[in-house]
Backbone as numpy.savetxt, mean C-alpha at the origin, in Angstrom:
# Nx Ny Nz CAx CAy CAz Cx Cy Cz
83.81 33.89 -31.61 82.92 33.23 -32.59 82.93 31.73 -32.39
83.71 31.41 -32.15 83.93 29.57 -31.73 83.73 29.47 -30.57
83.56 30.46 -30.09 82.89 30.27 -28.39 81.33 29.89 -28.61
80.81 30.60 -29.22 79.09 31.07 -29.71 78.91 29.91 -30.22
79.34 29.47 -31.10 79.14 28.11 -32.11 79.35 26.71 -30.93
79.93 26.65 -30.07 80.19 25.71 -29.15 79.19 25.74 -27.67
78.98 27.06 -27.34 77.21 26.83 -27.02 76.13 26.83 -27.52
76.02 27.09 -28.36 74.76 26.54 -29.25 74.93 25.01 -29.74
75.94 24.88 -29.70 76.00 22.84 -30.15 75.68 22.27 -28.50
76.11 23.04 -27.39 75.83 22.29 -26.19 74.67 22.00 -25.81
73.97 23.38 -25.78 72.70 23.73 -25.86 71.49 22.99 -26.02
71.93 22.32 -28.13 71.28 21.49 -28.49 70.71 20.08 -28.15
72.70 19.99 -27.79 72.92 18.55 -27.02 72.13 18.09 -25.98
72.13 18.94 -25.16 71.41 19.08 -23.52 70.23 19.35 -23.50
69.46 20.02 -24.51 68.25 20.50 -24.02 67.06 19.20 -24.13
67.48 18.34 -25.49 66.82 16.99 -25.21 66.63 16.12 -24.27
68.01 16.05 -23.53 68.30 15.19 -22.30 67.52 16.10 -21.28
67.70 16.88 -20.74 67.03 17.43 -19.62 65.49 17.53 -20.11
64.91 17.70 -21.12 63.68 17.93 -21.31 62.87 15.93 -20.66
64.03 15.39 -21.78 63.66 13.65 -20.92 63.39 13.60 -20.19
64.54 14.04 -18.94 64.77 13.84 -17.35 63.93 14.27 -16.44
62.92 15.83 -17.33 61.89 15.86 -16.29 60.58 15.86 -16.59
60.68 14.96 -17.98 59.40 14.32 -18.30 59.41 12.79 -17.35
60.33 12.25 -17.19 60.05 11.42 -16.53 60.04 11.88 -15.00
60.86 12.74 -13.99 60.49 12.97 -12.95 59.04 13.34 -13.08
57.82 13.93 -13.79 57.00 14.29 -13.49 55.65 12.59 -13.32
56.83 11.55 -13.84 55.74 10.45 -13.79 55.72 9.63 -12.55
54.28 9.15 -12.39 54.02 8.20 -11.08 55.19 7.08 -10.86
55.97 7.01 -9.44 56.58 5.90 -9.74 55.80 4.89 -8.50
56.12 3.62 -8.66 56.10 2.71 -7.44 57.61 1.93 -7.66
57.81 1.40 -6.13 59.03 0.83 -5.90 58.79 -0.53 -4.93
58.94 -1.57 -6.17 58.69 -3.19 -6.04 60.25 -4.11 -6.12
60.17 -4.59 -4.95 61.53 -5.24 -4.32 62.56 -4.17 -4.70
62.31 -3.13 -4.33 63.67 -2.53 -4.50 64.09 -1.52 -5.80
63.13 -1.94 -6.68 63.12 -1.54 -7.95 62.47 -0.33 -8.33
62.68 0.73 -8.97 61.76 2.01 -9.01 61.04 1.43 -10.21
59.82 1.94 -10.09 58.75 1.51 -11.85 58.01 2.34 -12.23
58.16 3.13 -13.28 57.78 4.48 -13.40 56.47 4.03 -14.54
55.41 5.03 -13.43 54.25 4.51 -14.34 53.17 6.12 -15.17
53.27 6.18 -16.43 52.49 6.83 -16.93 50.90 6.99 -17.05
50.19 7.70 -16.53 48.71 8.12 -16.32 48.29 9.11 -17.15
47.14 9.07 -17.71 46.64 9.94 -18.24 45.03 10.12 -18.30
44.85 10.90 -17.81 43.37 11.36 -17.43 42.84 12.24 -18.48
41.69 12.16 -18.72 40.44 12.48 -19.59 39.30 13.43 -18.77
39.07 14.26 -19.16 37.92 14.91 -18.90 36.69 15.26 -19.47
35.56 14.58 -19.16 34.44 15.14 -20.01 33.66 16.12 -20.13
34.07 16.98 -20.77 33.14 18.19 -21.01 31.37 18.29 -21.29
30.93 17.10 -21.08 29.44 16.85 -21.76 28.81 16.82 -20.34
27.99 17.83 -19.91 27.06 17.39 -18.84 25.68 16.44 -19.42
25.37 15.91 -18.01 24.28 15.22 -18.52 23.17 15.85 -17.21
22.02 15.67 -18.17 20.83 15.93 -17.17 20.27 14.57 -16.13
20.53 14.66 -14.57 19.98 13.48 -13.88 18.62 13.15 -14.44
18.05 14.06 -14.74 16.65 13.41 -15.26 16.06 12.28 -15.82
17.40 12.37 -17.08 17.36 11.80 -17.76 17.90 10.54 -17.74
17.97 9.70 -16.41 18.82 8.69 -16.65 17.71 7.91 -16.18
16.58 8.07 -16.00 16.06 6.96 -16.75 14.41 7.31 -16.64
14.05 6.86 -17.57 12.23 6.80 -18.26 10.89 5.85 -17.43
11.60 4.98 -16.82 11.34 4.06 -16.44 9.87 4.64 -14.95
8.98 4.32 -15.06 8.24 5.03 -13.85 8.45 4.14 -12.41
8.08 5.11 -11.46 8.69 4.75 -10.17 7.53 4.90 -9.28
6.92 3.97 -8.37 5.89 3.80 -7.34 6.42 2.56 -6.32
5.63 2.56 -5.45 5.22 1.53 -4.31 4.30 1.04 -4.58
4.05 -0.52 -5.19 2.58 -1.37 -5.05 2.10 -1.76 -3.69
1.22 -1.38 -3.28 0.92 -2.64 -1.97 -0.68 -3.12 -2.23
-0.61 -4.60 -2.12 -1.76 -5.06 -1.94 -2.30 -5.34 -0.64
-3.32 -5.25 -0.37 -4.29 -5.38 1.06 -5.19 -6.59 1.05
-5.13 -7.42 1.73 -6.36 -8.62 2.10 -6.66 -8.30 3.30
-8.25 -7.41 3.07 -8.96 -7.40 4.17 -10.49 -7.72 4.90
-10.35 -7.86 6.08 -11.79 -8.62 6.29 -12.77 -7.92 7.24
-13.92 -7.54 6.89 -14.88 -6.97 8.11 -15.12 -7.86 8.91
-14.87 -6.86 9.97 -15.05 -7.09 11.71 -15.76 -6.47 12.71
-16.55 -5.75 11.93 -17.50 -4.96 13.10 -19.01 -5.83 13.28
-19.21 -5.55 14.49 -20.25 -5.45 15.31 -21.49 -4.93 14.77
-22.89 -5.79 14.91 -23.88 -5.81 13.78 -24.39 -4.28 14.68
-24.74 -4.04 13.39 -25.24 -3.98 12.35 -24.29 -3.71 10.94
-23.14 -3.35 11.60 -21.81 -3.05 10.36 -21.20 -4.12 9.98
-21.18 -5.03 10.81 -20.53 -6.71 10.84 -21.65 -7.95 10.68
-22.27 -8.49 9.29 -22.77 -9.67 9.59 -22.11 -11.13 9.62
-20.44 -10.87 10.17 -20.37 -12.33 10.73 -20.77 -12.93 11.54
-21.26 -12.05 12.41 -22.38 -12.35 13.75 -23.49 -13.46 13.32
-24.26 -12.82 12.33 -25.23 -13.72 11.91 -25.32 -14.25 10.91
-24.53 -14.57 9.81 -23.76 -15.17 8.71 -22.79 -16.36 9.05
-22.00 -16.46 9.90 -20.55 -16.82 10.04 -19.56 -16.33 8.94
-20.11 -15.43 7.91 -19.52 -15.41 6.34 -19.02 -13.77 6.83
-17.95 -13.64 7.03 -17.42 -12.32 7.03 -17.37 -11.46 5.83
-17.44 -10.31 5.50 -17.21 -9.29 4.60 -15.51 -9.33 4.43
-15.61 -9.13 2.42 -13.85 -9.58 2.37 -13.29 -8.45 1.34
-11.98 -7.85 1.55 -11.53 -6.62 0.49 -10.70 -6.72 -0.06
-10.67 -6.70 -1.28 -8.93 -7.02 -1.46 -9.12 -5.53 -2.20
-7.50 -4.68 -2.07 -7.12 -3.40 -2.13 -6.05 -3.54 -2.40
-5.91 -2.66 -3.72 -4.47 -2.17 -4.50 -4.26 -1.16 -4.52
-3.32 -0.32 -4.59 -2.70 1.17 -4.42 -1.37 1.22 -4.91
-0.80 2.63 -4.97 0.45 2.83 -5.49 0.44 4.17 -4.82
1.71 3.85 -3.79 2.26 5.83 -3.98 2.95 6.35 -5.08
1.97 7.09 -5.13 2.31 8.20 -7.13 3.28 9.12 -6.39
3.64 9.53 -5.50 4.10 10.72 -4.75 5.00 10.56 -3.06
5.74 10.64 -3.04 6.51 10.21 -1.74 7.69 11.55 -1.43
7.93 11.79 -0.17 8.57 12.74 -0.01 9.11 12.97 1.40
10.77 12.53 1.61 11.28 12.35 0.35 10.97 11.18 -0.32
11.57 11.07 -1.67 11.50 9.88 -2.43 12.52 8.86 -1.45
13.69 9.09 -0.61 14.76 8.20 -0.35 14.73 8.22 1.06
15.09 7.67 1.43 15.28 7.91 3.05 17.05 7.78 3.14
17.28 8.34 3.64 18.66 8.57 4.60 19.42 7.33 5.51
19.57 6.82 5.03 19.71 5.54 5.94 20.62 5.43 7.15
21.05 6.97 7.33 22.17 7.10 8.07 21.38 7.68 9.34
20.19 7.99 8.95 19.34 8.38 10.04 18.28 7.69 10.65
18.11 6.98 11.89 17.51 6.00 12.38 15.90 6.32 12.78
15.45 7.59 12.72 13.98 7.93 12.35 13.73 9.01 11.52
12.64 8.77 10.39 12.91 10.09 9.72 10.86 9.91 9.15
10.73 10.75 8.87 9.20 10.85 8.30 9.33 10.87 6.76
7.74 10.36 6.42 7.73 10.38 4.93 6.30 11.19 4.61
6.33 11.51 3.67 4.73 12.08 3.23 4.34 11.25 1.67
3.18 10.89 1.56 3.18 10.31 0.19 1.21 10.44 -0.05
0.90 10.01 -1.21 -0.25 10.43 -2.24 0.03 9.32 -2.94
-1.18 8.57 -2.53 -1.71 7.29 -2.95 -2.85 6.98 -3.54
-3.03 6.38 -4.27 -4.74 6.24 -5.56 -4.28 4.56 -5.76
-5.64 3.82 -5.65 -5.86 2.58 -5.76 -7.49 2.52 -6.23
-7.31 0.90 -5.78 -9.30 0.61 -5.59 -9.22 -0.44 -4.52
-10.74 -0.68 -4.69 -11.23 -1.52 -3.48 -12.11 -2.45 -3.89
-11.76 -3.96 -3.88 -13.08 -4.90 -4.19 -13.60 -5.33 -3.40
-14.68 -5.05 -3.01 -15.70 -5.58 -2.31 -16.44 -6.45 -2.32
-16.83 -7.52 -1.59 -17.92 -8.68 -1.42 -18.30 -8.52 -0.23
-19.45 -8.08 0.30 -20.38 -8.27 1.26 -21.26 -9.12 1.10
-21.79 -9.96 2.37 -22.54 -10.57 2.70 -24.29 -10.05 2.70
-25.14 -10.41 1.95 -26.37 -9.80 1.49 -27.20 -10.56 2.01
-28.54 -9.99 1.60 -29.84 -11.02 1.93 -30.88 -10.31 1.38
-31.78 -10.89 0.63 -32.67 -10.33 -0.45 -34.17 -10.25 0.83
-34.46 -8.86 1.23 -35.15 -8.71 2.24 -36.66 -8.59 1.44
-37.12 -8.95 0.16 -38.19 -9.49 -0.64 -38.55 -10.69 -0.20
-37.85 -11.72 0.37 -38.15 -12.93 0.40 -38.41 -13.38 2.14
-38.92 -12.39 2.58 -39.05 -12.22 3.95 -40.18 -12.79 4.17
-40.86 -13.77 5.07 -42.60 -13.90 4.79 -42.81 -12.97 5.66
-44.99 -13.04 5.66 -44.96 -11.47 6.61 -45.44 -12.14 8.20
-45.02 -13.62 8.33 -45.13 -13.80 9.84 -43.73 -13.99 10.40
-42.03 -13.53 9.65 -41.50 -12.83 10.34 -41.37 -12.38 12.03
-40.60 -12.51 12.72 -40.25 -11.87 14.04 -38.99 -11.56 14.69
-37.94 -12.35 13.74 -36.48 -12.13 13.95 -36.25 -13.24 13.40
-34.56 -13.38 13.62 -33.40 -13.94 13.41 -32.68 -14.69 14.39
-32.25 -15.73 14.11 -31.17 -16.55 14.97 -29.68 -16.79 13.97
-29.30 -16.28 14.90 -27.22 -16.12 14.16 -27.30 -17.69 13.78
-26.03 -18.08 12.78 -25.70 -19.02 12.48 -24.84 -19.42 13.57
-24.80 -20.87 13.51 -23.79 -21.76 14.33 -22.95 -22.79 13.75
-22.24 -23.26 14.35 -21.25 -24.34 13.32 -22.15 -25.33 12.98
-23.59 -25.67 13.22 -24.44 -27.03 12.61 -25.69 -26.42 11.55
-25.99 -24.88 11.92 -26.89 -24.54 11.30 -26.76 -22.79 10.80
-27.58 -22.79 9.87 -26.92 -21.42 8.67 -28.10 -20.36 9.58
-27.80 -18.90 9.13 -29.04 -18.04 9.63 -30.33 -18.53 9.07
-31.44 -18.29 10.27 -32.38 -18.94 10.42 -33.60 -17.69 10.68
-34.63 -17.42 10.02 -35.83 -16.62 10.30 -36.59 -17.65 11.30
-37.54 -16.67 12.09 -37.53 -16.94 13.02 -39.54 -16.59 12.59
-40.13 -17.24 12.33 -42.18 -17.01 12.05 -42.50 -17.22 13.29
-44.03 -16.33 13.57 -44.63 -17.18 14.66 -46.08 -16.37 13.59
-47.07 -17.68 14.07 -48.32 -17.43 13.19 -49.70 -17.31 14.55
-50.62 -16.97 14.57 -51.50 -17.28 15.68 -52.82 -17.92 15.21
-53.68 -18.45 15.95 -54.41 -19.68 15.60 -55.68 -19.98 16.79
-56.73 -20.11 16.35 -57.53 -20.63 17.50 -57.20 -21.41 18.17
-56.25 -21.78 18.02 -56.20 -23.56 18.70 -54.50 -23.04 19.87
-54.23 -21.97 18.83 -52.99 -21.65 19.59 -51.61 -20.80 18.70
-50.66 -20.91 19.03 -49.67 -20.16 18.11 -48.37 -20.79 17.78
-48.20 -20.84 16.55 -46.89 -21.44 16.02 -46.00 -21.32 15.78
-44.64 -21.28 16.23 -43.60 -20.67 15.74 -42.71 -21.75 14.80
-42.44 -21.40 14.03 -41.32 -21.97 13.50 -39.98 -21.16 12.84
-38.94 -22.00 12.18 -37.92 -21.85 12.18 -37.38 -22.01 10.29
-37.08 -20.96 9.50 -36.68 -21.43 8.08 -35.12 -21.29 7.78
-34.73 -21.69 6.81 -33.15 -21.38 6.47 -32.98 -19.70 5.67
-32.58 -19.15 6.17 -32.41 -18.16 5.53 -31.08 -17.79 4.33
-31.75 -17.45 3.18 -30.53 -17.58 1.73 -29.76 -16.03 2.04
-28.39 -16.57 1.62 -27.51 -15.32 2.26 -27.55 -14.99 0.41
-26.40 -14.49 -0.05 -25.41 -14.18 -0.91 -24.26 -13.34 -0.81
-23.78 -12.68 -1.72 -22.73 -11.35 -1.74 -23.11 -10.81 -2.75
-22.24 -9.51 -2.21 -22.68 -8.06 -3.26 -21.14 -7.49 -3.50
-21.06 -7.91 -4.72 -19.50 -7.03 -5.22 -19.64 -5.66 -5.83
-18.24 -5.00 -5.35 -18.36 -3.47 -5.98 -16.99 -3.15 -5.94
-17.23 -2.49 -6.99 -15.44 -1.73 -6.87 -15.20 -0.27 -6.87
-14.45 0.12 -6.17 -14.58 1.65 -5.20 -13.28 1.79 -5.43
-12.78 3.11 -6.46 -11.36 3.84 -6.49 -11.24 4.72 -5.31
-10.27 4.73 -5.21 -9.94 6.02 -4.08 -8.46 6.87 -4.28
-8.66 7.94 -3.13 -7.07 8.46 -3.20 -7.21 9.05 -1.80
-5.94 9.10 -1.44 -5.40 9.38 0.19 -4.11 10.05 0.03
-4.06 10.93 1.61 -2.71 11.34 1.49 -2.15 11.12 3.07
-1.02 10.55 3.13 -0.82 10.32 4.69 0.72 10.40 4.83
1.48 9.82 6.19 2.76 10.02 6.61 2.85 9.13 7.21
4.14 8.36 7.28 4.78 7.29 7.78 6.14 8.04 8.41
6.19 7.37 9.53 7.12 7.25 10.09 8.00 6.09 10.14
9.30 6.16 10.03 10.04 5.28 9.54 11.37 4.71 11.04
11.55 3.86 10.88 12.48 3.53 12.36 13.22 2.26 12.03
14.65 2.78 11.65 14.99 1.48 11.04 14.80 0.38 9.78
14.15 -0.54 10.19 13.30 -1.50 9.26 12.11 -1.40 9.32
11.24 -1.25 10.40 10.14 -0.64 10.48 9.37 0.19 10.14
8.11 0.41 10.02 7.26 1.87 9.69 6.01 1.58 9.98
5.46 2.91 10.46 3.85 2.79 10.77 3.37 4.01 10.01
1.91 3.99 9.54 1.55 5.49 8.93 0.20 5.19 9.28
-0.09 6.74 8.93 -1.89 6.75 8.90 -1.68 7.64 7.21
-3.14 7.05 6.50 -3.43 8.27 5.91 -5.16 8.50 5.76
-5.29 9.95 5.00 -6.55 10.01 5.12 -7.52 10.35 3.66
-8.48 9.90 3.31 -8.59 10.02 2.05 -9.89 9.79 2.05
-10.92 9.43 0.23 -11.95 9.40 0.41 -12.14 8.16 -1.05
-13.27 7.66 -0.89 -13.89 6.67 -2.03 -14.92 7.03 -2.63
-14.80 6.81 -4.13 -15.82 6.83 -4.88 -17.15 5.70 -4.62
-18.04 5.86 -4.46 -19.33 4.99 -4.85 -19.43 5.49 -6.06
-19.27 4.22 -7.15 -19.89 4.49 -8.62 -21.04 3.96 -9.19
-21.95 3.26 -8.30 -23.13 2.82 -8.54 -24.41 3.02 -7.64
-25.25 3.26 -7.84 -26.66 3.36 -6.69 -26.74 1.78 -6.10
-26.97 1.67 -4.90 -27.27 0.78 -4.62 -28.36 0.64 -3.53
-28.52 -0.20 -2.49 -29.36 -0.48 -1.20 -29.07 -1.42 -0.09
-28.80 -0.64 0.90 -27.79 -1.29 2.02 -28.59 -2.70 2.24
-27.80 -3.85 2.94 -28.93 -4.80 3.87 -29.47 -4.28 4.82
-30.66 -5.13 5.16 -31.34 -4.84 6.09 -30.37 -4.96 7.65
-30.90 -4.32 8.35 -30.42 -4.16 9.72 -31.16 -5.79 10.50
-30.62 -6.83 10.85 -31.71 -7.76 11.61 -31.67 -7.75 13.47
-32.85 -8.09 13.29 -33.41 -8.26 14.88 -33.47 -9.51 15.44
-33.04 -9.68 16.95 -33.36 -11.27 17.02 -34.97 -11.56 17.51
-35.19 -12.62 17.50 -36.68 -12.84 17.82 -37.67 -12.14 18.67
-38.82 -11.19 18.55 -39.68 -10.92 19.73 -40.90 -10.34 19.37
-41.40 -10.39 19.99 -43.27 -10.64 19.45 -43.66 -9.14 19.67
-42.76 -8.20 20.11 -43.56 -6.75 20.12 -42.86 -6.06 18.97
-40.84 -6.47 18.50 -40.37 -5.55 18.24 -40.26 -5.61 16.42
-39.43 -4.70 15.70 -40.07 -5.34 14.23 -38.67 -6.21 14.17
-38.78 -7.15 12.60 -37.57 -8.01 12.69 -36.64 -7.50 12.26
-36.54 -6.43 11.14 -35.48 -6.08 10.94 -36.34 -4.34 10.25
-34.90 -3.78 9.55 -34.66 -2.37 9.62 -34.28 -2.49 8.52
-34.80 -2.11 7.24 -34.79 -1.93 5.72 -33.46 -0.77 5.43
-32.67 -1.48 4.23 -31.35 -1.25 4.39 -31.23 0.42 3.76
-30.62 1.14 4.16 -30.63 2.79 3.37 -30.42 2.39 2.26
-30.80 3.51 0.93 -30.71 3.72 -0.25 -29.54 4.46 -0.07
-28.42 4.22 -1.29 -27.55 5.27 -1.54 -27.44 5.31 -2.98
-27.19 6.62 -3.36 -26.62 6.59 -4.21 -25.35 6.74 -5.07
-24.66 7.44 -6.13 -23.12 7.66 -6.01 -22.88 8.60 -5.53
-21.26 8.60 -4.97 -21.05 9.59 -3.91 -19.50 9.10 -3.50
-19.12 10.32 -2.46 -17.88 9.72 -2.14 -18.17 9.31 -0.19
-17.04 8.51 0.08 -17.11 7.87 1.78 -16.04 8.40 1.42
-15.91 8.94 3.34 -14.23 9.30 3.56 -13.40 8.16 4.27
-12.27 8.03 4.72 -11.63 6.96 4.79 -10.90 6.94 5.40
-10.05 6.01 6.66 -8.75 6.47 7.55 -8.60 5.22 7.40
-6.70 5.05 7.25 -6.48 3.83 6.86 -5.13 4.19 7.61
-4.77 3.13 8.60 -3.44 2.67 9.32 -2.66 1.67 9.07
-1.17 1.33 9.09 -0.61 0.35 8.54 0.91 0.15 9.86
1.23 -0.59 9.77 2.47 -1.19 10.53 3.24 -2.11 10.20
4.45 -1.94 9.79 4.96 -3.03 8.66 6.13 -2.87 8.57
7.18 -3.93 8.22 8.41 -4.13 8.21 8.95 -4.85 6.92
10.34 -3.64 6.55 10.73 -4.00 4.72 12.47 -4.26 5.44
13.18 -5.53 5.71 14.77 -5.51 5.55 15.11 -4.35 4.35
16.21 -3.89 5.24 16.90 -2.97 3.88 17.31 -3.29 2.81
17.53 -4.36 3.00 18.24 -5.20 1.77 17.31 -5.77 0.59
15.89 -5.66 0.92 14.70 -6.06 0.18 13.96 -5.15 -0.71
13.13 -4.96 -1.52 12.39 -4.06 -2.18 11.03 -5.03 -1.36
10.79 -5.74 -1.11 9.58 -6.29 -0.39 9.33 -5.84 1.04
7.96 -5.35 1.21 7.44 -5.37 3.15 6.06 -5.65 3.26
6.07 -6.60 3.97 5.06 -6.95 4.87 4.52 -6.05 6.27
3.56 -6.15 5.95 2.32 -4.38 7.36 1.14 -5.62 7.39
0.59 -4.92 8.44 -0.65 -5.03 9.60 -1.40 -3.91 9.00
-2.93 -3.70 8.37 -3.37 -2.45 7.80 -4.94 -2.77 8.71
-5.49 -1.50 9.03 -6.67 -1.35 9.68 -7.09 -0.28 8.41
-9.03 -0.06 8.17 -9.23 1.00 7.79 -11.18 0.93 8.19
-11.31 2.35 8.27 -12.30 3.03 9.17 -12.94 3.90 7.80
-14.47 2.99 7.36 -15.03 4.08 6.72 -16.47 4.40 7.01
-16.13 5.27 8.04 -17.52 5.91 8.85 -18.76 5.79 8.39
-18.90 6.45 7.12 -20.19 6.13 6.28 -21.08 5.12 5.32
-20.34 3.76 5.24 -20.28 2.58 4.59 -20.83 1.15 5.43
-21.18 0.62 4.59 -22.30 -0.20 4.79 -21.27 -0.93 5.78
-20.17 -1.34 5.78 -18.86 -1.98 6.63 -18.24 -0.48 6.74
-18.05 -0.56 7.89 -17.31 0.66 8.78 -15.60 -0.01 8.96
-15.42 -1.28 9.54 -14.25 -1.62 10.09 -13.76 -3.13 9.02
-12.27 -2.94 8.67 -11.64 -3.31 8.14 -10.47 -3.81 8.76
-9.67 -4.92 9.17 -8.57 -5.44 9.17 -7.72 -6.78 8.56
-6.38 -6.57 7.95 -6.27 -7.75 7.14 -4.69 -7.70 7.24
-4.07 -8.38 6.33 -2.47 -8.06 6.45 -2.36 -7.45 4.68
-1.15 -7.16 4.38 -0.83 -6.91 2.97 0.99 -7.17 2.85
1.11 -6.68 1.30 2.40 -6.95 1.02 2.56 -5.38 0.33
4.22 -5.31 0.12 4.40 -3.92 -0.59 5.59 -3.88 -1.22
5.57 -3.41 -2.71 6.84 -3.96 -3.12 7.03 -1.97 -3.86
8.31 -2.31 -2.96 9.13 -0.33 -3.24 9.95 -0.58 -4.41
9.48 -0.07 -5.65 10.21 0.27 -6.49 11.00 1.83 -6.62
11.28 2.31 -5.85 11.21 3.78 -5.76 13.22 3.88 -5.63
């Protein structure tokens, strides 16, 4: 009986101390000059998932603006006989990109994206009402003198030609669109095409087509009627964003076959919020 009573007092004694001894062996130590330093941690776990979705509201696109200028060859181009080029400025956003991220660990990779903007237009015009009817052509402008109609009249005595100033103006319009295209990506670099189409939202009437001077042929070619409708559209770009930037600068061409200006080139900017 005094045996029993003398382990159960040991028991008591000891079971505190050893319970100590390997509460602390179970703690982090480090050992600084020599010294052991026993350090206690305690970690937390959160049981609450969260939905990625939801981390944030905020909407996500690519702006790029376009400054561009017609360059085609008359009858699609009247800088020929203007000196006054056709001018665009174009805004867009990819609503849609895919992937959204690029891989940066991979040094070429493709993108697909779905883009909707508009298009402002100013073309170079000429009110073909104010034509007289001894007419015979046109002489292009030069750096001393503006486009010039070109009369010749006939006469008993003989025939006259002369020479008038011809009044230009511009014709503004604004044309939404949407496209879908692919870029290829290389580094810092990227080039894409995409392909898409424009609204015409107003009736209008092309310029006249002009002729240069000649006594058999007519002077000019009365501009088509259109009305609203859509033009289709191919638009190319080449352009470079540092990784480190949300800003890139591209080279953009665009081709719209059916439009009073067919050819387009200008530079732009593009800022990736994505």
């Amino acid at each position: 009986m005094h045996r029993a009573r003398l382990l159960v007092f040991l028991t008591a004694l000891v079971a505190p101390l050893w319970a100590k001894a390997h509460v602390a062996s179970l703690r982090d130590t480090l050992v600084v000059d020599g010294v052991t330093v026993y350090v206690d941690a305690q970690v937390r776990f959160d049981s609450i998932r969260t939905n990625p979705r939801n981390s944030t509201s905020a909407f996500q696109a690519a702006w790029t603006a376009n400054g561009l200028m017609g360059l085609g060859v008359p009858p699609t181009g009247w800088k020929h006989w203007t000196g006054n080029p056709d001018l665009n400025l174009q805004f867009s956003a990819e609503l849609v990109r895919l992937p959204s991220r690029l891989d940066r660990r991979k040094r070429f990779q493709w993108q697909a994206r779905l883009d909707a903007g508009f298009m402002i237009t100013s073309l170079v015009s000429i009110d073909a009402s104010t034509f007289p009817d001894s007419l015979i052509g046109f002489l292009s402008a030069t750096a001393a003198a503006p486009l010039r109609m070109v009369t010749s009249q006939q006469f008993d005595i003989g025939t006259e030609t002369d020479t008038l100033d011809a009044t230009t103006g511009r014709t503004a319009a604004t044309v939404p669109f949407a496209s879908v295209g692919f870029d290829g990506v290389l580094g810092e670099c990227y080039a894409g095409i995409a392909v898409g189409v424009g609204y015409r939202m107003q009736s209008s009437q092309d310029r006249p087509t002009l002729n240069s001077p000649s006594l058999e042929g007519a002077a000019f070619v009365p501009g088509k009627q259109r009305g609203q409708g859509i033009d289709p559209m191919i638009q190319g770009r080449i352009g470079y964003r540092k990784s480190s930037s949300s800003w890139a600068f591209q080279l953009t061409g665009l081709w719209m076959p059916q439009s009073v200006q067919k050819h387009w080139w200008g530079v732009g900017v593009k800022y990736d919020a994505w």
